[in-house]
N, C-alpha and C positions, 0 to 999 in steps of 0.2 A: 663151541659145539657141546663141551660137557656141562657147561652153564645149563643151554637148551635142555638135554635133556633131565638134569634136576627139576626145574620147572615142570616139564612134561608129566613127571613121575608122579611130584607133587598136586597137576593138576587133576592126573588117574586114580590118585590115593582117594582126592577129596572127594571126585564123584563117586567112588565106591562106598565110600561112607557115608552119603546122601543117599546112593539110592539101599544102602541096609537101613538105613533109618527108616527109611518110606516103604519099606517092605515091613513092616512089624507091626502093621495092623491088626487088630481082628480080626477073623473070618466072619462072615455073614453068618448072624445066626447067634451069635454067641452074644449072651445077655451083657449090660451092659451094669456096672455095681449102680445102686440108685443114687441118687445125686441128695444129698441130707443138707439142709441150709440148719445154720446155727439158729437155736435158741434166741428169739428176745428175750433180751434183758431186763426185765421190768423191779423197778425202782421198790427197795421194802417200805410200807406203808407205816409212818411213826407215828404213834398216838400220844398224845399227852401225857408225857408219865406224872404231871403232879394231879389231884384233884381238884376240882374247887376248891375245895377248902382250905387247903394245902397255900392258896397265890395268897393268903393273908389281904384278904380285902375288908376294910372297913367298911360295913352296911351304913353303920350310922355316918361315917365323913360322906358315903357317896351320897345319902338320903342331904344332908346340910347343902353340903354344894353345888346338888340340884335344887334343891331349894333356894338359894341364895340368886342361879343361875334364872331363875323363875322370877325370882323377887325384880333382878333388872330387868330383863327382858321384858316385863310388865310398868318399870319405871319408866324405861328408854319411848314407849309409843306414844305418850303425850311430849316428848321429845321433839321426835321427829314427826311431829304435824303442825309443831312451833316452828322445824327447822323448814318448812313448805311454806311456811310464812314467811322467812326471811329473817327467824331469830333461831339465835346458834346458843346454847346455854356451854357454861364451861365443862362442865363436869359429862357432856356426852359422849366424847373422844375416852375419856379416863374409865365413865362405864363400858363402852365398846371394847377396852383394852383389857379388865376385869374380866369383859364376858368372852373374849377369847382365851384368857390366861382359863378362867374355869372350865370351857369346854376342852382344852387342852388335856387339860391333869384330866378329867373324868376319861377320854376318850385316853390314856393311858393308863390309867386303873382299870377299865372294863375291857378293852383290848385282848389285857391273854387270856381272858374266860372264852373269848369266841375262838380261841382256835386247838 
């Protein structure tokens, strides 16, 4: 029996404390603080701290090995209207390999000027 009424007590305490809780509303009428959402966050904008001039770029290497890039690319077309034909010359594999290796390095020399 005195088990029971612990229990009991325990049950009267909790609803008390439930309904003070739910009693602690606002009154009607009473403004409500405004509801503020955070700030976005927007990312700081980095500009290139060195200048052109600054990345050491050679005019004249880049003016050579576009030129040179030129030179194949102009040797390679009676090439490949041979290779339409059904003749393969050796040396067209070894320029195509040339002219990737030069577009390579150029398109990593001019590269950090564009950003």
């Amino acid at each position: 029996m005195r088990l029971l009424s612990v229990y009991t007590l325990c049950f009267y305490f909790l609803v008390g404390c439930c309904l003070t809780a739910a009693g602690q509303q606002l009154p009607m009428g009473v403004p409500l603080p405004p509801v503020t959402e955070p700030a976005p966050v927007i990312p700081p904008i980095t500009v290139n701290a060195q200048p052109v001039s600054a990345l050491r770029v050679d005019p004249l290497a880049l003016q050579r090995e576009a030129k040179e890039l030129l030179d194949l690319f102009q040797s390679l077309q009676p090439q490949i209207q041979a290779l339409n034909r059904g003749l393969l010359s050796k040396d067209v594999l070894d320029k195509l390999k040339r002219i990737e290796k030069l577009a390579k390095q150029l398109r990593g020399e001019i590269a950090p000027l564009a950003k």
